[in-house]
C-alpha positions in Angstrom: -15.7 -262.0 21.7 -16.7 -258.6 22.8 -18.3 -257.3 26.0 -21.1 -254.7 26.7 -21.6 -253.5 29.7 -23.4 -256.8 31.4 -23.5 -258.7 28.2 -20.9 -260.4 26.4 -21.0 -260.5 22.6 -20.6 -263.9 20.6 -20.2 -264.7 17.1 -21.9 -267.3 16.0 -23.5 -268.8 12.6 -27.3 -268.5 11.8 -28.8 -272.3 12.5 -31.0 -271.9 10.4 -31.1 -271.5 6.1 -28.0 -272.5 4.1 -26.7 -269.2 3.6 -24.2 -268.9 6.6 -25.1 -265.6 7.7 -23.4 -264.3 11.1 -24.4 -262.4 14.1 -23.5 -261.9 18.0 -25.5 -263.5 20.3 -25.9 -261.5 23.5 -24.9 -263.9 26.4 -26.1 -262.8 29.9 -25.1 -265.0 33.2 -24.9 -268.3 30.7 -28.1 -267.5 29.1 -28.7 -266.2 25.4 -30.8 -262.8 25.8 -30.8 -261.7 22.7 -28.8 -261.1 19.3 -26.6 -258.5 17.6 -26.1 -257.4 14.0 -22.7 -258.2 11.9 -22.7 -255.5 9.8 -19.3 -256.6 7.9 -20.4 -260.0 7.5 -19.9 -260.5 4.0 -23.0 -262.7 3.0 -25.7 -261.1 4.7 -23.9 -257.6 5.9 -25.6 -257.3 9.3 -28.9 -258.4 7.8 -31.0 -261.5 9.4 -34.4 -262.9 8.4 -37.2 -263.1 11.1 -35.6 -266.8 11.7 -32.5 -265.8 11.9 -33.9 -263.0 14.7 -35.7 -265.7 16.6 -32.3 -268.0 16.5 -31.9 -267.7 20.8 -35.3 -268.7 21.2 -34.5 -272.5 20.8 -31.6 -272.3 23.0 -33.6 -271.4 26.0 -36.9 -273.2 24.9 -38.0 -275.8 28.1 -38.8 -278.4 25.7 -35.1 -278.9 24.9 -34.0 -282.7 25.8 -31.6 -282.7 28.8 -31.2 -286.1 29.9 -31.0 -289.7 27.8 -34.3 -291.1 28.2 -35.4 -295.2 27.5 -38.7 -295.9 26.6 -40.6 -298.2 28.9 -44.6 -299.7 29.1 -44.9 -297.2 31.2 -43.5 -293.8 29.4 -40.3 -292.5 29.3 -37.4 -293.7 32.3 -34.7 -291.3 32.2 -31.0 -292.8 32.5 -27.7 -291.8 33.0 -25.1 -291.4 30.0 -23.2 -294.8 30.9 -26.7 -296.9 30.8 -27.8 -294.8 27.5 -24.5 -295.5 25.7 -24.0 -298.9 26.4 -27.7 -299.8 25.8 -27.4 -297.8 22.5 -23.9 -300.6 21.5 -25.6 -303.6 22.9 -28.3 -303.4 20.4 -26.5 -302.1 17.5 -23.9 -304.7 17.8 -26.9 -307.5 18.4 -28.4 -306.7 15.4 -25.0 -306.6 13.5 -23.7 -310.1 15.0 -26.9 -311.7 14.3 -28.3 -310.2 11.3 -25.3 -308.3 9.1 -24.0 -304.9 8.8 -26.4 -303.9 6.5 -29.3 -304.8 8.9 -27.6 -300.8 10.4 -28.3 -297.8 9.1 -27.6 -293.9 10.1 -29.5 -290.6 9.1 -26.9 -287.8 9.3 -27.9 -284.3 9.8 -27.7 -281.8 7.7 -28.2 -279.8 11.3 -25.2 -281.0 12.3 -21.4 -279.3 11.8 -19.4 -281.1 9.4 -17.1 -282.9 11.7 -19.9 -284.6 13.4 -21.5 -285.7 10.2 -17.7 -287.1 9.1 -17.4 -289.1 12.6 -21.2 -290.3 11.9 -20.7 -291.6 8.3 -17.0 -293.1 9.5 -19.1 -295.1 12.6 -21.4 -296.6 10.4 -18.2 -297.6 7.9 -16.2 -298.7 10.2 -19.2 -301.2 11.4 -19.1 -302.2 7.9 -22.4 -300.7 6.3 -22.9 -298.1 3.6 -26.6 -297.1 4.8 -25.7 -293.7 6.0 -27.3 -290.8 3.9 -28.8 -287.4 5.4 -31.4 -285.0 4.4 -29.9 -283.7 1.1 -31.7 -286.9 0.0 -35.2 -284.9 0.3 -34.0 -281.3 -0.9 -30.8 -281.3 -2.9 -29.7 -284.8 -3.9 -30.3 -283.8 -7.4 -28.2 -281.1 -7.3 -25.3 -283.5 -6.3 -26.2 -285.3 -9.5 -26.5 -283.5 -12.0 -24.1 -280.7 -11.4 -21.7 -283.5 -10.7 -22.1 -285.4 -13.9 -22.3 -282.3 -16.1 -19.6 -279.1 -14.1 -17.8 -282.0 -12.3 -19.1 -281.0 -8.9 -22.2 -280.8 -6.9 -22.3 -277.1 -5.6 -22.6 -273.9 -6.8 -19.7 -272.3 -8.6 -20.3 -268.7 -7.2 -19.9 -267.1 -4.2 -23.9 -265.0 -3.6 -21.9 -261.6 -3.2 -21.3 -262.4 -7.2 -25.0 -262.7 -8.4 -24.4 -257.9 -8.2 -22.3 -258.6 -10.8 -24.6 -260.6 -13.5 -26.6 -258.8 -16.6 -29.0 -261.4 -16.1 -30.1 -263.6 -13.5 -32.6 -266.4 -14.2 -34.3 -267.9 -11.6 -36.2 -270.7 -11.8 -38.2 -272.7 -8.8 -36.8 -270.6 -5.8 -38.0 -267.8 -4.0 -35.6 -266.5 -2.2 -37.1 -263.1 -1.2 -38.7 -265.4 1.5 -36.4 -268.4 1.8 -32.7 -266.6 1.6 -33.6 -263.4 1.3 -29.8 -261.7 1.8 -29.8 -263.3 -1.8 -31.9 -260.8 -3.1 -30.3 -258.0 -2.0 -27.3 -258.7 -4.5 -30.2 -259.2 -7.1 -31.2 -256.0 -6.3 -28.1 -254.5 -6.9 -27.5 -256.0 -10.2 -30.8 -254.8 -11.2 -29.6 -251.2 -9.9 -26.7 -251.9 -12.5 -29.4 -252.9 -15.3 -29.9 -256.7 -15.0 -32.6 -258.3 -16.3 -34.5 -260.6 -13.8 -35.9 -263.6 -15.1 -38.6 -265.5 -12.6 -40.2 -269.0 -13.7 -42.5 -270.2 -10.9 -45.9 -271.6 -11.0 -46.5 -268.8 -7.9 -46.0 -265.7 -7.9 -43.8 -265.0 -5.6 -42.1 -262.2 -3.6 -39.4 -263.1 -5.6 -41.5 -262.5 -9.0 -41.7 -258.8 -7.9 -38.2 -258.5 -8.6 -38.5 -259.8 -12.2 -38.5 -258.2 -15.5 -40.0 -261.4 -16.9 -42.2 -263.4 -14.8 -42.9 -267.4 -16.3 -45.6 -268.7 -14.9 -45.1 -272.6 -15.9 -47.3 -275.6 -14.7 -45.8 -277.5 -11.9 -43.1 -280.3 -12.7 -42.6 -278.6 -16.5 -39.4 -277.2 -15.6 -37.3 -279.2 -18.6 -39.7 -278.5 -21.1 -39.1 -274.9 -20.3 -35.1 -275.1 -20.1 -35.1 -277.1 -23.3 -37.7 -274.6 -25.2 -35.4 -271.7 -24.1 -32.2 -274.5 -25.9 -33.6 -274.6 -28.6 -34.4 -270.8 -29.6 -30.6 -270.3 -28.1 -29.2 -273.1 -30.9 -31.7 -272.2 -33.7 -30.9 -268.7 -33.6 -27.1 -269.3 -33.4 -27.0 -267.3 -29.7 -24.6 -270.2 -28.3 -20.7 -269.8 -27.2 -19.6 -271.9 -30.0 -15.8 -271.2 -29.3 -16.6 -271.7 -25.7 -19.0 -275.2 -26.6 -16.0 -276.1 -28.8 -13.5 -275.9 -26.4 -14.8 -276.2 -23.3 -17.7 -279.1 -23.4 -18.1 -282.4 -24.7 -21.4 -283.6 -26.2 -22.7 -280.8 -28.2 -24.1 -283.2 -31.3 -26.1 -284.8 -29.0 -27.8 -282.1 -27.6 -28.8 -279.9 -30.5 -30.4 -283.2 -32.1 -32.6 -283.4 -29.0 -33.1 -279.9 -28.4 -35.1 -279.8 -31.9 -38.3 -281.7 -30.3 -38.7 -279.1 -28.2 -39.6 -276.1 -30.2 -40.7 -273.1 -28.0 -44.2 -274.0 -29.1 -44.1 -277.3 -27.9 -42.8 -276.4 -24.5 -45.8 -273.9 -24.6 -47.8 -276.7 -24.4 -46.6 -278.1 -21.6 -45.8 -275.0 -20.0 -48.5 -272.9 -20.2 -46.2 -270.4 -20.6 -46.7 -268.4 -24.4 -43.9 -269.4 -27.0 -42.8 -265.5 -27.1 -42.0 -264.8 -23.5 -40.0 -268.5 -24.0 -37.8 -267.2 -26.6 -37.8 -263.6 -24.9 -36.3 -265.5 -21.7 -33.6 -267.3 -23.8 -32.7 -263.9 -25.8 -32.3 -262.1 -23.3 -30.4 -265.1 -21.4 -27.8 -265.8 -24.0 -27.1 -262.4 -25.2 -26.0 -261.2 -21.2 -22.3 -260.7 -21.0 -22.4 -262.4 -17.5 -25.7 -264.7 -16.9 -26.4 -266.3 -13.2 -29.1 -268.6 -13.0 -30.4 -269.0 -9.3 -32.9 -272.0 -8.6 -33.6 -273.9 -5.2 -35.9 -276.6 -4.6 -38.6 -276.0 -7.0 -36.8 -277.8 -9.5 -35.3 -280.4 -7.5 -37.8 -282.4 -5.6 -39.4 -284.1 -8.6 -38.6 -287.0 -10.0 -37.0 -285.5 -13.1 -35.0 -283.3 -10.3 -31.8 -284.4 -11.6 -33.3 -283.6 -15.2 -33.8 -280.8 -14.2 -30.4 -279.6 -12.6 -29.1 -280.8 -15.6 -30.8 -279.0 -18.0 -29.8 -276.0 -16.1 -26.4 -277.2 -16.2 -26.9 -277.2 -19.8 -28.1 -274.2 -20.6 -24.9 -272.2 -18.9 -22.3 -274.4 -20.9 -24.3 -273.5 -24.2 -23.9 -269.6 -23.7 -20.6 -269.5 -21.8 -22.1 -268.8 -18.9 -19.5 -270.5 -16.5 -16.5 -269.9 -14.6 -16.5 -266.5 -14.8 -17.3 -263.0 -12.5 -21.0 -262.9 -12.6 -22.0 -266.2 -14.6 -22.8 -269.7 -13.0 -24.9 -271.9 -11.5 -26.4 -271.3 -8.2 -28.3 -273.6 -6.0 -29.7 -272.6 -2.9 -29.7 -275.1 -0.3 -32.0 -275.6 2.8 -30.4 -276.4 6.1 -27.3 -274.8 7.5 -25.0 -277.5 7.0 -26.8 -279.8 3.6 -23.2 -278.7 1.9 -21.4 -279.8 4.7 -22.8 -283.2 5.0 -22.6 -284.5 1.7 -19.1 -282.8 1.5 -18.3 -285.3 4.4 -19.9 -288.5 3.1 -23.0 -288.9 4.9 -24.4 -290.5 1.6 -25.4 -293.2 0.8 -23.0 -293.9 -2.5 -20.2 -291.0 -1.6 -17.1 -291.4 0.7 -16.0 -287.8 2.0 -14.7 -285.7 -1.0 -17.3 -287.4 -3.4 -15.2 -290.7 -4.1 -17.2 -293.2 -4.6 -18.5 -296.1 -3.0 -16.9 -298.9 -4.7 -14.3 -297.6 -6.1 -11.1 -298.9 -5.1 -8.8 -295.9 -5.7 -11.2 -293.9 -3.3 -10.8 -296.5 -0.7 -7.7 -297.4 -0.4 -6.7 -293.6 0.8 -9.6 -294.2 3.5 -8.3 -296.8 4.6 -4.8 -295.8 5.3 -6.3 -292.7 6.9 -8.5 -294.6 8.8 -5.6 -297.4 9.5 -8.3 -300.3 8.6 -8.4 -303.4 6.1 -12.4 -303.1 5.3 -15.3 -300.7 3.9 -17.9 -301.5 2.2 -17.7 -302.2 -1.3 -21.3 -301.3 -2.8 -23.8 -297.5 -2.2 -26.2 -298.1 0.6 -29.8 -297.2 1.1 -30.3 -294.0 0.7 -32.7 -292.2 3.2 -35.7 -292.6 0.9 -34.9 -296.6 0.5 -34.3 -296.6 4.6 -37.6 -296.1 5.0 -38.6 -298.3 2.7 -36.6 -301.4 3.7 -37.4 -300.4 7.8 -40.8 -300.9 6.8 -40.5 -304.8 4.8 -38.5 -305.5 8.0 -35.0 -305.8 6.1 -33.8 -302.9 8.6 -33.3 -304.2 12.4 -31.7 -300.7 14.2 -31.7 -297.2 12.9 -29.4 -294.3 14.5 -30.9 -291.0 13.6 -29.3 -287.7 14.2 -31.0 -284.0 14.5 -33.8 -285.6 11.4 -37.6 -285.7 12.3 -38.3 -288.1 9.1 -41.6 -288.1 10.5 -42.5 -284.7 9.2 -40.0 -284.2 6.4 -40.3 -287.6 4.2 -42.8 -288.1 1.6 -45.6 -290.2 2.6 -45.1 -290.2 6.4 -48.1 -292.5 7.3 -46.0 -295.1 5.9 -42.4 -293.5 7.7 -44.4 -294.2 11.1 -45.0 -297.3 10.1 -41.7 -298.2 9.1 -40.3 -296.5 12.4 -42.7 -298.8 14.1 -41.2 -301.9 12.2 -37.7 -301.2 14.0 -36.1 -303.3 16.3 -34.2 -300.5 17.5 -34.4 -297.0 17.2 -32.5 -294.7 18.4 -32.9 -290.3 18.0 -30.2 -287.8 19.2 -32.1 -284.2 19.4 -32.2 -281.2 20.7 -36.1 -281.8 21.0 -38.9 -284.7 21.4 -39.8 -284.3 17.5 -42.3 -286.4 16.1 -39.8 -288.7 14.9 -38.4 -289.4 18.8 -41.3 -290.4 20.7 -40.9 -293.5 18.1 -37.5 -294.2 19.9 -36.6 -297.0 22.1 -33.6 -294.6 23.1 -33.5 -290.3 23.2 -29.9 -289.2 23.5 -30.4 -285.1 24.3 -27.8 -283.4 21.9 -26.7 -279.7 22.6 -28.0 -277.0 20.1 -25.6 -274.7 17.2 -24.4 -272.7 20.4 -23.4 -275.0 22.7 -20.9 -276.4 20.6 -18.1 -275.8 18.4 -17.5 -277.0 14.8 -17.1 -275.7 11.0 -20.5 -275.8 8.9 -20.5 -275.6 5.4 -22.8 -273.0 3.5 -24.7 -273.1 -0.1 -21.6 -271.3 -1.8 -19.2 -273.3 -0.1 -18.3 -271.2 2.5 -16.7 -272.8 5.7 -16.7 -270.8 8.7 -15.9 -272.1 12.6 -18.4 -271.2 15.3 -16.7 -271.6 19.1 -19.1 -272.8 22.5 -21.1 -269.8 23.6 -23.1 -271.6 26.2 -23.2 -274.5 28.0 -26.2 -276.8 27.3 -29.0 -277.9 29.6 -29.0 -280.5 32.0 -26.6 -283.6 30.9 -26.8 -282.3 27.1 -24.2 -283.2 25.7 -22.4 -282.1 21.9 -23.0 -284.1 19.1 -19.8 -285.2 18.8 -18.9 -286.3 22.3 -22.0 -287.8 22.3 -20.7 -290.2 19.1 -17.3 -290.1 20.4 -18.5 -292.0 23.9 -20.5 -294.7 21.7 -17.7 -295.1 19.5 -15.7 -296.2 22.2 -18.2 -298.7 23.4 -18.2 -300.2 19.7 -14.7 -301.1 20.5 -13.7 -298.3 17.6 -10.9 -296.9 19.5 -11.1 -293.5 17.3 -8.0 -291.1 18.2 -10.1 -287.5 18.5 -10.4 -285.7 21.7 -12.6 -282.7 19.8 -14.1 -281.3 16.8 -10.2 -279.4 16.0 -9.0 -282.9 15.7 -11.7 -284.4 13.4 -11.0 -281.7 11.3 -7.7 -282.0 11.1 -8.5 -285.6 9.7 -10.9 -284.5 7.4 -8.2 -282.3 5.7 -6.5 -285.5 4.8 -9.8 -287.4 3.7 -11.7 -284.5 1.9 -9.2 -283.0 -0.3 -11.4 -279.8 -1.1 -10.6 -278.6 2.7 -6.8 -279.7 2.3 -5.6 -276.5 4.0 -8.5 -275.6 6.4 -7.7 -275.6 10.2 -9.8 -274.5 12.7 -6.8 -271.5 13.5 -7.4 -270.6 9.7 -11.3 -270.7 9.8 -11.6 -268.7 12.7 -9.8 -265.9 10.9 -12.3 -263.7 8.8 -15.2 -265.4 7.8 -13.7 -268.9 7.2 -12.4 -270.3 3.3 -14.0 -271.3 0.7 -13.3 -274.6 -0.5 -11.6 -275.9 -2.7 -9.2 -274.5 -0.2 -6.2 -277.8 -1.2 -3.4 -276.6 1.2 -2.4 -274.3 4.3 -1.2 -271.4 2.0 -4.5 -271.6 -0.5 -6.8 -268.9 -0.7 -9.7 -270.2 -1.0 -11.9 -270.9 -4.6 -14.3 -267.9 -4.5 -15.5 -269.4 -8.4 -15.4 -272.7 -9.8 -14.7 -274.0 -13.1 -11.9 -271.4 -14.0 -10.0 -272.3 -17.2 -11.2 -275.9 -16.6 -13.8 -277.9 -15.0 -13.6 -280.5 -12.3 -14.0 -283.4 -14.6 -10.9 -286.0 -15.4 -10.4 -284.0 -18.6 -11.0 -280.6 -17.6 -14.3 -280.6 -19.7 -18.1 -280.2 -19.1 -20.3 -282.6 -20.2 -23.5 -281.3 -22.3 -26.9 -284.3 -21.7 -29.6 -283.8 -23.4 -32.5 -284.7 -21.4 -36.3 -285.4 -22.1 -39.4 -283.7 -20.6 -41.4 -286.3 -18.4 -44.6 -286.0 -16.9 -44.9 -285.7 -13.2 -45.9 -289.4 -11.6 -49.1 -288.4 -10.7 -51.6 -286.0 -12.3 -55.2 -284.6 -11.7 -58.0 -286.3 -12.5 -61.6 -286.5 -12.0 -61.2 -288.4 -8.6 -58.1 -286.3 -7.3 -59.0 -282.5 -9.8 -56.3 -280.3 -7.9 -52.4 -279.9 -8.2 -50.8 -280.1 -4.6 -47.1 -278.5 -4.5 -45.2 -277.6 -1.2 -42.6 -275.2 -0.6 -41.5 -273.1 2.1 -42.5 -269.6 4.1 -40.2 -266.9 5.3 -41.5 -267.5 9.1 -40.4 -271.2 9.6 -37.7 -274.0 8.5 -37.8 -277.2 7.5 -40.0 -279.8 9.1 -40.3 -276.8 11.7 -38.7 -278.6 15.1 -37.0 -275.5 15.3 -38.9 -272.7 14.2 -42.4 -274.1 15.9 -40.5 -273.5 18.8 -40.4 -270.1 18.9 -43.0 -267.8 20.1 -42.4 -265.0 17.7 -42.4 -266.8 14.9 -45.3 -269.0 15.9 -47.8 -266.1 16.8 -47.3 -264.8 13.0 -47.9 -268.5 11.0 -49.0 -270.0 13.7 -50.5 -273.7 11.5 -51.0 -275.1 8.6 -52.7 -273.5 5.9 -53.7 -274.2 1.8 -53.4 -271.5 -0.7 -56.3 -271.7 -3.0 -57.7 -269.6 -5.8 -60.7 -267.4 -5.6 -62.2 -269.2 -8.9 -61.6 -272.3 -7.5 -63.1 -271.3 -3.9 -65.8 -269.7 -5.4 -66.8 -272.3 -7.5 -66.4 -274.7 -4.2 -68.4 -272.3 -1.8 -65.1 -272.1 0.0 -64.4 -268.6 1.9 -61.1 -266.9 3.6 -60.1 -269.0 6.7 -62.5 -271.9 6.1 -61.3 -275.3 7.7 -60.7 -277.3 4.4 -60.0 -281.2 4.4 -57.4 -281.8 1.8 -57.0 -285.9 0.3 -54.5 -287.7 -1.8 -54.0 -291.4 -2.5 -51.6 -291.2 0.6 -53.5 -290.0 3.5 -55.6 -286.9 4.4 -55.7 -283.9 6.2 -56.9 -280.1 7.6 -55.4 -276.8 7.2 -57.0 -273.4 6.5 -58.0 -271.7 3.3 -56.3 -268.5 1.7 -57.4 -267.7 -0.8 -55.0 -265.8 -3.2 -53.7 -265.1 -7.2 -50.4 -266.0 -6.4 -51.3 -269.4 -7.7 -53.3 -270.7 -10.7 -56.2 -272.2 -11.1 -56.7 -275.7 -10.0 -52.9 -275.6 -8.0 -53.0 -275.7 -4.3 -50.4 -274.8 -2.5 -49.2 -275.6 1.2 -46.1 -275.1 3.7 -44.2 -278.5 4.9 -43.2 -276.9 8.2 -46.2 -278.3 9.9 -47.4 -281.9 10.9 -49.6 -283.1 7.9 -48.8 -282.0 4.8 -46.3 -284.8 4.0 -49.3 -287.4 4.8 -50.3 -285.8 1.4 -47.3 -286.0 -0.8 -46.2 -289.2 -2.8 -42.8 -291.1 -2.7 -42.1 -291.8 -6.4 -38.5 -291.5 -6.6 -35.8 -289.3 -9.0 -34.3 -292.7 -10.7 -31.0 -291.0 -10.0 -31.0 -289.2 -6.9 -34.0 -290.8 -5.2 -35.4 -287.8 -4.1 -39.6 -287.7 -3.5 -41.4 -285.8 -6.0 -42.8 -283.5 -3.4 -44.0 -281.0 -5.8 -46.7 -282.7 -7.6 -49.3 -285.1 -5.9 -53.2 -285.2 -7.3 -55.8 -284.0 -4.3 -58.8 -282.9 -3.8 -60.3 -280.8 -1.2 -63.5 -280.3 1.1 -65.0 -277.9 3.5 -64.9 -279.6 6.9 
């Protein structure tokens, strides 16, 4: 901590994207005034993105929760803690007694620091259900899928500093020049080195203005494009054979299903001209070191694990793994979406990715967590929460730091399901959309006001300390979970978040040797980090890959049409992304002032053929349908998209009563980039 003149400096951890990025905040009397650059900060060297900028403006908002509040006939009765906490047991124990464990189930957040997501997922074991999952289930579930079945594990294998060091870096569905942009500054400098940038988007992005080749594909056609670029890579004899050889099991297979997809075939589907297809795999397979970057453009589909493993794929055919400047990495959303899974706040993982129902995996959880019992099957995953809340099979749902409300798929029917609840209960920093459906609002204490270790996108694990003290009865995340716990009658042996980590370094064998005295020094470790004199594993997959016998595995996979298409009825293409200016379902970032005044609602990107032929001008109110719901945001009209593609943000109230909730058969995520609309002026 350092002090200047009246104000102290702080360093903390950007709430906000996945990237981990640090600064100071300037403290004042107990108040946040204000923020400092961390120049030596090795992900984002003293850079921040307008969010990141804004990040004190949630600490001192006035809508911030500051006392546990019950909902009555009459509006909301605030309580004190004691009343809250045992009201908040009675009900989660009446519903277990009387209906089963799995009548329970927890969202996680992805918000959260990793030992408060590890003491959430160990509550709802411990009480004997599997239905705890968090938010990774709407953005990067996929990921966890499909790099896990193919590298051996569900993250990326690079450190971002690394992506200045590739000869090639193919990006496909992210656009991190908004999103993360600290990413493309090491683009830029490999590009400075002579990289060749490789962009497939069905926008055009500031990300494609970095590109040397820009593939504009149809939306939900991303395997048709990865297998296209297979196929010219195998035909043309471009692949690592020694590496394929020795490395990767599965190779026959592949190269007989690679042949249906000739790069004029995948032009078909793509849109995208057979000779910029085989350009992109050229010029892919013949780098010396080849990075491909890609975020949630490719994951929230239902072929999302398809996807991810096609990319997977194409890196293990060319090499292009496990070394300086080659890899695969994804970009992840929310600050701590790593973190949380790392910890088990899924539905079918135990913390360190065992598996639920495997008896190896827990039997060491239950010596370290001294019981006989955990459940023996997956649970619902958030998607399939929902869902059963809404048939009635769900009686009491805990959610922390998650407004499903305005981040699920199809969120006319998430209110109603909310509304089907015996009991639910919301710890927040803020009355979100999702809390005023609460029975019980526990006020949490923000990234600040706390400490913990968060995990980032490239594994990083870093240890932010208190700054401030939260408002009114506040209260961390983890005390907060630590009181109820003792009112279950869990008897858990923590007195704060040093000691849950200290557990988690038995349970999670990736963070073996991480303490908080060893996090705090530098800029944390990144994991697999198996012991107290371990480095850190800057890249994964070196030598051999995290798979019982050191190999990858190489699955083919098929191009499938999105679950819903245009047609007369429905003529348009609806895909949602995100905007530089705000985060996630936008609790946060709608918050602040600064960001607010810039993108202040919600708007539809349309283009001018289509608005022309509509009679629709710049700024018109437009009323957009789908078979879900309907709703109203603003025209722009813009080239960045194709014709008959809309496209709209998912930080604002709306746009998810537009998306569908077909399901990834593997990672259940929503296929939030494809649902058939059609649009009005108002």
């Amino acid at each position: 901590m350092k002090t200047t003149e009246k104000r102290t400096l702080h360093p903390t951890i950007c709430p906000y994207c996945s990237l981990g990025c640090g600064f100071f905040l300037e403290l004042e009397e107990g108040k946040a005034v204000g923020i400092r650059y961390m120049p030596e900060h090795p992900v984002n060297e003293g850079s921040l993105c307008p969010k990141g900028n804004a990040a004190p403006d949630i600490l001192n908002h006035p809508d911030r929760l500051k006392y546990p509040l019950l909902k009555t006939e009459n509006g909301w009765k605030q309580l004190e803690w004691e009343e809250a906490l045992s009201l908040a047991a009675e009900k989660l124990g009446t519903a277990r007694k009387e209906n089963g464990p799995n009548s329970l189930a927890f969202l996680g957040s992805a918000k959260c620091s990793n030992e408060e997501n590890y003491l959430f997922q160990k509550i709802a074991r411990l009480l004997g259900t599997s239905n705890v999952d968090n938010c990774a289930r709407l953005c990067h579930a996929s990921t966890l899928i499909g790099l896990g079945k193919t590298l051996g594990a569900g993250a990326m294998t690079n450190p971002l500093a690394d992506l200045s060091n590739s000869d090639c870096v193919f990006v496909i569905g992210s656009n991190f020049a908004e999103n993360h942009p600290a990413v493309a500054r090491q683009v830029l400098r490999a590009k400075d080195k002579g990289a060749f940038v490789i962009v497939a988007d069905p926008r055009l992005t500031p990300t494609s203005w970095l590109a040397d080749l820009t593939l504009r594909l149809k939306p939900g056609t991303d395997v048709a494009l990865l297998n296209g670029m297979m196929h010219v890579i195998v035909n043309e004899g471009l692949l690592d054979r020694n590496f394929v050889r020795e490395k990767t099991e599965g190779f026959p297979g592949l190269e007989q299903a690679l042949q249906r997809c000739c790069p004029e075939t995948a032009s078909r589907i793509t849109g995208i001209p057979p000779s910029e297809i085989i350009k992109a795999a050229r010029a892919y397979a013949r780098a010396g070191a080849a990075s491909i970057v890609y975020s949630m453009g490719i994951t929230q589909h239902i072929s999302g694990t398809d996807n991810v493993t096609a990319c997977a794929d194409l890196a293990l055919l060319c090499g292009q793994v496990g070394r300086k400047g080659a890899g695969v990495l994804p970009l992840r959303g929310q600050n701590n979406v790593q973190g949380a899974c790392d910890m088990g706040a899924l539905a079918e993982f135990f913390p360190g990715y065992g598996k639920v129902g495997d008896a190896e995996a827990a039997g060491r959880l239950k010596t370290l967590w001294k019981t006989d019992k955990l459940p023996e099957k997956p649970g619902l995953t958030a998607t399939e929460i929902a869902e059963a809340a809404g048939k009635g099979k769900l009686k009491a749902l805990y959610v922390m730091g998650e407004d499903l409300v305005n981040s699920h798929a199809d969120s006319s029917r998430v209110r109603e399901a909310l509304e089907s609840l015996d009991f639910l209960v919301v710890q927040d920093i803020f009355m979100t959309d999702t809390a005023e459906y609460a029975d019980l609002v526990l006020p949490a204490a923000a990234w600040a006001e706390k400490e913990g270790s968060f995990t980032s996108t490239e594994r990083r694990v870093q240890w932010t300390d208190r700054a401030l003290s939260p408002p009114g009865e506040a209260k961390p995340d983890i005390e907060i979970l630590l009181l109820l716990a003792e009112k279950l009658g869990l008897g858990l042996p923590y007195r704060t978040a040093g000691d849950v980590l200290a557990e988690i370094s038995g349970a999670v064998p990736s963070y073996g040797g991480m303490t908080k005295e060893r996090l705090k020094k530098g800029f944390g470790l990144i994991w697999p980090c198996p012991d107290s004199s371990h480095p850190g594993t800057p890249v994964l997959h070196v030598g051999r890959f995290k798979t019982p016998d050191g190999k990858a595995r190489l699955i083919p996979v098929e191009y499938q049409s999105p679950a819903e298409i245009p047609d007369p009825d429905y003529p348009f293409l609806l895909t949602t992304g995100r905007v530089v200016l705000h985060y996630n379902a936008g609790s946060m970032s709608r918050r602040s002032k600064a960001l607010l005044e810039k993108e202040p609602g919600l708007f539809v990107e349309i283009h001018p053929s289509d608005a022309k032929a509509m009679e629709i001008g710049e700024g018109n109110r437009l009323v957009l349908e789908t078979r879900r719901g309907k709703t109203e945001a603003t025209a722009r009209l813009t080239g960045k998209i194709g014709p008959g593609v809309l496209f709209m943000p998912f930080h604002f109230p709306g746009t998810n009563v537009l998306t569908g909730d077909a399901l990834d058969r593997e990672a259940k995520i929503p296929e939030f980039k494809v649902s058939a609309c059609r649009i009005r002026r108002e």
